[in-house]
C-alpha positions in Angstrom: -16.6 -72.5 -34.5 -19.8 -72.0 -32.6 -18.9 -70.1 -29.0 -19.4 -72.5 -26.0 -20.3 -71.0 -22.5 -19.4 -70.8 -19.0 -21.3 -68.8 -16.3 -19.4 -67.0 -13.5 -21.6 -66.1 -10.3 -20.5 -64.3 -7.0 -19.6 -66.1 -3.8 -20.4 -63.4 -1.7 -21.8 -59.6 -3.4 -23.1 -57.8 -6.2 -21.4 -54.8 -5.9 -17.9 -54.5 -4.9 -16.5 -51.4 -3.4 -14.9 -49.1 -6.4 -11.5 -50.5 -7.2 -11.8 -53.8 -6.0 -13.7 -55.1 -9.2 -16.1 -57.9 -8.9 -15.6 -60.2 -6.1 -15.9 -64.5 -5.8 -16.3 -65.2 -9.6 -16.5 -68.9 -10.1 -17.6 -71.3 -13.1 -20.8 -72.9 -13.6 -22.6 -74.9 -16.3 -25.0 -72.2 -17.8 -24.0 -70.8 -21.2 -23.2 -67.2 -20.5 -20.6 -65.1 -18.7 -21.8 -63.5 -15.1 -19.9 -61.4 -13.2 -20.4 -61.7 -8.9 -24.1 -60.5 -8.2 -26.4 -61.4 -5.2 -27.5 -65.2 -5.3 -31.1 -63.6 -5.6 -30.8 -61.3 -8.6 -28.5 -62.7 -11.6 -28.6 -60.9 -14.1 -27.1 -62.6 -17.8 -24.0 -61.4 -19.3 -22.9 -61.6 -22.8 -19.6 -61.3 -24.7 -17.3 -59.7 -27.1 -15.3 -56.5 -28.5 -11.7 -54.9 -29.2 -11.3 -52.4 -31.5 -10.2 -52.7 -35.2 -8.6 -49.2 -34.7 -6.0 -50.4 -31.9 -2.6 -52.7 -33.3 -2.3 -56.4 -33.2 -1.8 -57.0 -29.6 -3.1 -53.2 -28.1 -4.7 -52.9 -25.1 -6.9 -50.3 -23.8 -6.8 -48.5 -20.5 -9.7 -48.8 -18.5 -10.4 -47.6 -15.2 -8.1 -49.3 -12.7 -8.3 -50.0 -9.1 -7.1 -47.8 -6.8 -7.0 -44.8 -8.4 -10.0 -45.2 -11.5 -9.8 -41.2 -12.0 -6.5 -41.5 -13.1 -7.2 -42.5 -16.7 -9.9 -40.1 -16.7 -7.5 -37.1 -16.3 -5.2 -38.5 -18.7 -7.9 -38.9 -21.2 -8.9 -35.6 -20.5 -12.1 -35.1 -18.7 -14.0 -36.1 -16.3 -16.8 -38.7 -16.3 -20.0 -39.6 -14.4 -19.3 -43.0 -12.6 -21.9 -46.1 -12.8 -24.0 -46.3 -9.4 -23.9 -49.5 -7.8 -26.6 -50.6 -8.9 -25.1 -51.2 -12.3 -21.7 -52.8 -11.5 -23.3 -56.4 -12.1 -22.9 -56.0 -16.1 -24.3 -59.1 -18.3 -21.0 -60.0 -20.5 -21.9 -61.8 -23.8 -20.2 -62.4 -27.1 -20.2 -60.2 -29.5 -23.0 -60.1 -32.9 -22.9 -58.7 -35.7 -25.5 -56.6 -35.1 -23.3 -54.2 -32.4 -20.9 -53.3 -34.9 -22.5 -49.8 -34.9 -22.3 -49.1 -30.7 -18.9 -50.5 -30.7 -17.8 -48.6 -33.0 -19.0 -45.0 -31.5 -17.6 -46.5 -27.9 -14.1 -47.1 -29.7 -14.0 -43.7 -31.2 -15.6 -42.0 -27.8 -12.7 -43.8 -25.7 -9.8 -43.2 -28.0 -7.4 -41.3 -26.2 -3.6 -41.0 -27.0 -2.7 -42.7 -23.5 -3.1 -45.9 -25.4 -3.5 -45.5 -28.6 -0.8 -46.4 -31.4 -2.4 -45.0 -34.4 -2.7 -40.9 -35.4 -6.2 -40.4 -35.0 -9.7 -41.9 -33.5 -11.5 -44.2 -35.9 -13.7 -42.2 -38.1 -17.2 -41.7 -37.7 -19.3 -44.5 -38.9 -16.3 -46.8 -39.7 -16.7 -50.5 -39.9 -16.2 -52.2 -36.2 -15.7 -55.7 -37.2 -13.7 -56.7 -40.6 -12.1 -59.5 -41.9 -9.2 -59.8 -39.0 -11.7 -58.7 -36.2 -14.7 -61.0 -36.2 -18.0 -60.7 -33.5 -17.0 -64.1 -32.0 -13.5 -62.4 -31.0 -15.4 -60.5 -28.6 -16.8 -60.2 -25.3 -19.0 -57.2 -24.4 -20.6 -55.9 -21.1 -23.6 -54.1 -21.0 -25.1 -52.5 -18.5 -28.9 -50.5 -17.9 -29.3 -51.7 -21.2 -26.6 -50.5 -23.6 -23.0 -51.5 -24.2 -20.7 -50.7 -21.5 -17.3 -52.4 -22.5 -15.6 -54.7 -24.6 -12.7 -57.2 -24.2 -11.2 -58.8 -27.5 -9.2 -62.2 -26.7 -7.5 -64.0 -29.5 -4.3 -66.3 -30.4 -1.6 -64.3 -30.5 -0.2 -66.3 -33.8 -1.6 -68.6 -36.2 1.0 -71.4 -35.2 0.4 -74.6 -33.6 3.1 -74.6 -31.6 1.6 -71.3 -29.9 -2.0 -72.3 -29.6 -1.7 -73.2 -25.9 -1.5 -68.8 -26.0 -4.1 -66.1 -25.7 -3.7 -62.5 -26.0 -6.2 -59.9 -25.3 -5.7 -57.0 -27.7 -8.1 -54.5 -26.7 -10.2 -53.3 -23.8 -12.2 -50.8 -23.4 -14.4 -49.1 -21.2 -17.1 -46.6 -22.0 -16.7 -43.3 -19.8 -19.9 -43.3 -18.2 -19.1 -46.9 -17.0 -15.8 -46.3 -15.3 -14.9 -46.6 -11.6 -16.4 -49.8 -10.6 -14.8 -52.8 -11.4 -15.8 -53.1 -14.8 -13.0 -53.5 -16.9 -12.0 -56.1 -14.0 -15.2 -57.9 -14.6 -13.8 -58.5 -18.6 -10.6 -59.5 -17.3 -11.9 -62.4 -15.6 -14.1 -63.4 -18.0 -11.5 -63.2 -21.1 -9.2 -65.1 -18.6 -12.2 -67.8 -17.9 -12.7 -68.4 -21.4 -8.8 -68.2 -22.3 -9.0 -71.6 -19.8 -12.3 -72.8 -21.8 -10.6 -72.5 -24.8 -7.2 -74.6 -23.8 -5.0 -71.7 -23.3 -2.4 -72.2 -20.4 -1.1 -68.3 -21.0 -2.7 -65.2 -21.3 -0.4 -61.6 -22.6 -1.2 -58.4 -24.1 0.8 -55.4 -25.0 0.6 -52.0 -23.6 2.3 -48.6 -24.1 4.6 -47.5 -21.1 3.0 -44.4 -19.9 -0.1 -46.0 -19.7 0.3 -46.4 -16.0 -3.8 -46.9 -15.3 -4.0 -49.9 -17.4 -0.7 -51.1 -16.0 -1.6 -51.4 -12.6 -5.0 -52.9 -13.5 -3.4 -55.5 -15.5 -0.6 -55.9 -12.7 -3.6 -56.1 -10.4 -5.1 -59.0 -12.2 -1.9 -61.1 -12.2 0.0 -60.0 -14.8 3.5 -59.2 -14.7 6.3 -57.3 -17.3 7.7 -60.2 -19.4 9.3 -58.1 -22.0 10.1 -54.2 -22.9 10.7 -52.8 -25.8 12.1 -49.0 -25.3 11.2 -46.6 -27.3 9.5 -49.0 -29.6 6.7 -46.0 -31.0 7.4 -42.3 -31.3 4.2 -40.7 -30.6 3.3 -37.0 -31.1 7.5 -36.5 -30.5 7.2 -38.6 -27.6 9.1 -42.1 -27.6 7.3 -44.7 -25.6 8.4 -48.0 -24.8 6.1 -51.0 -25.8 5.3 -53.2 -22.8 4.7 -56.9 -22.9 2.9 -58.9 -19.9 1.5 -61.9 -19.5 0.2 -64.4 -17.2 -0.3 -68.2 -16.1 -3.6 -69.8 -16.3 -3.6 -73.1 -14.1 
């Protein structure tokens, strides 16, 4: 099915302070995603991306508000952050033809605080494939390059669970963190969640991922489920975290 557009432009600013993600999005009728910028200098977003490495429901951290370092340290280093100039990303659907940049941001932002399989994708491996397809996708970019992506899909092929969407996996590259960004893809999977019919939005996350679990709870979403224990990682059992959300 061809991909049908909304636009989302700010209220109020361009660049939010850091932590407070992007401000007064709203819908429109052009065919693109736009995160809040000044009503003088739009600039067009695009969608698309998850990763093909992650599980069947996984979410990735990003850089959260209030505290965006955190994942940072838990990931292990520490990262230049975006200027404000670039915290008005264009968000677009995903092509074909970024199967290559996604793929070396997936395996750049592999980190064990999220991830559910033993190692990071390998170097040079596939992005899309049959089960993860461009048009699953929404990307940001930003000074000219992919940022982030955001994949947002039924959770089931059922009917009876087609009012559903789940986002399973985000991710943010590390140069791009600690302004708002992976906010920015929230709002945007969550607009075109609506566009597509979908009344509820979940996702999955691992337990000790406490960044991404205060983004997410930040953005509305709230524990509907816990499994304890559910994956023992590098002798570590973690519980497997469901949340989800309304949409009206």
């Amino acid at each position: 099915m061809s991909p049908r557009w909304v636009t989302l432009r700010p209220l109020e600013t361009s660049c939010p302070q850091q932590g407070q993600g992007m401000p007064g999005l709203r819908r429109s009728l052009d065919k693109d995603f736009r995160p809040a910028q000044s009503r003088t200098d739009r600039a067009r977003v695009h969608t698309g991306c998850t990763s093909s490495a992650l599980g069947p429901g996984w979410s990735r951290p990003a850089s959260g508000p209030g505290d965006p370092a955190a994942h940072d340290a838990a990931a292990g280093g520490t990262v230049a952050r975006m200027s404000d100039s670039l915290i008005c990303p264009v968000v677009r659907r995903a092509v074909h033809a970024d199967d290559s940049a996604l793929g070396e941001l997936d395996r750049r932002t592999w980190s064990t605080l999220h991830a559910v399989q033993p190692e990071p994708p390998r170097p040079g491996a596939p992005f899309f494939d049959a089960t993860h397809a461009p048009e699953d996708f929404l990307v940001a970019e930003a000074r000219g390059r992919i940022a982030g992506f955001i994949r947002l899909v039924p959770p089931t092929p059922l009917p009876t669970n087609a009012h559903v969407r789940q986002i399973q996996g985000l991710a943010v590259d590390t140069w791009a963190r600690g302004c708002g960004l992976a906010r920015t893809l929230l709002t945007a999977a969550c607009e075109e969640a609506r566009r597509q019919g979908a009344r509820r939005l979940t996702l999955r996350v691992l337990g000790h991922n406490t960044p991404a679990r205060r983004l997410y709870e930040s953005a509305g979403f709230v524990v509907e489920g816990v499994l304890p224990g559910e994956f023992l990682l590098r002798g570590i059992y973690v519980d497997d975290v469901l949340m989800g959300r309304g949409l009206d």
